[in-house]
C-alpha positions, 0 to 999 in steps of 0.5 A: 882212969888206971895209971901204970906206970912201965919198967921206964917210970916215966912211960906211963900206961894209961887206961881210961873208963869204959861204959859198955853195952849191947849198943857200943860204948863211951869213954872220955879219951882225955880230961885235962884235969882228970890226966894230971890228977892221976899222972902227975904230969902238968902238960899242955898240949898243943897239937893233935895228930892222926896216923893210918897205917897198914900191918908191917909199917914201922914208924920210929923211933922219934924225937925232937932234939929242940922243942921236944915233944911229950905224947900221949898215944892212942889206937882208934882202929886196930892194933900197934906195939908202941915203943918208947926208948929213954934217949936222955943220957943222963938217965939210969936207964938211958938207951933202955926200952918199953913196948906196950900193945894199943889197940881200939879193943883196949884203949890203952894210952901210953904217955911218952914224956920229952927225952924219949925216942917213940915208934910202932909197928902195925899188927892189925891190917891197918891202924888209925894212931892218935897223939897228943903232942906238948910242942909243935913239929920242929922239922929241923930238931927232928931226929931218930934213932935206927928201929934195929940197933942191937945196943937198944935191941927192941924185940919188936913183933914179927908181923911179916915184911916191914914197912920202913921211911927212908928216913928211919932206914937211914937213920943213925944207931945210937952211939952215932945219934945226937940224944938228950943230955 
């Protein structure tokens, strides 16, 4: 596998092995050993969860204040610009962002550790979102961060009408947001 790191070291862009041919192909989506190998990161992951979404839905930007999580996301169908923000306060590069295209065309990964805000918006007609997560949903820890704050200023791709949760509508800019120390 091809390990990128992103203008936030800590995102990690992941690219896995690829077999090839007139018949289709395989690859081996993840392999413990061969993901801290070639990261560095010694994670366990405890959970899997699967997303379908249409174009212009927009998800995020995510995180969970206890119990946060670290993910490792990936596209099985269409195409999604992937967002992580780095939300720990203490950074350097605290409230600054990456965004990377996953699709099932070139199956990117993008590891997304704990202390980061994560999102997508769908660019295809529809998206199947695969993720890998290091703890559990914490519905109570669950927060986010407004997709537009002009502070983070994510230049999200213009894909038409957005899709939005009341939930992400509702939620907090940054200078308001509880974030990591």
């Amino acid at each position: 596998m091809k390990v990128t790191a992103t203008e936030l070291p800590e995102v990690l862009v992941i690219e896995p092995k690829v077999f090839g041919d007139e018949r289709g192909f395989f690859m081996e989506s993840f392999n413990l050993k061969a993901f801290e190998e070639a990261t560095g990161c010694r994670r366990t992951f405890v959970q899997d969860n699967h997303s379908r979404s249409r174009r212009g839905v927009l998800r995020g930007l995510h995180y969970q204040l206890e119990q946060p999580q670290g993910k490792l996301v990936r596209v099985t169908k269409g195409r999604v610009f992937d967002v992580a923000v780095d939300l720990r306060r203490s950074s350097p590069r605290f409230g600054q962002w990456v965004g990377v295209e996953l699709s099932d065309e070139n199956h990117r990964q993008m590891w997304v550790p704990e202390g980061f805000g994560h999102g997508f918006i769908v660019l295809s007609e529809q998206a199947d979102f695969l993720y890998k997560a290091t703890d559990y949903y914490h519905p109570a820890s669950e927060r986010a961060v407004r997709f537009d704050d002009p502070e983070i200023n994510v230049q999200w791709p213009d894909v038409g009408e957005l899709s939005l949760s009341d939930k992400d509508c509702a939620a907090p800019l940054l200078a308001q947001a509880e974030v990591f120390k």
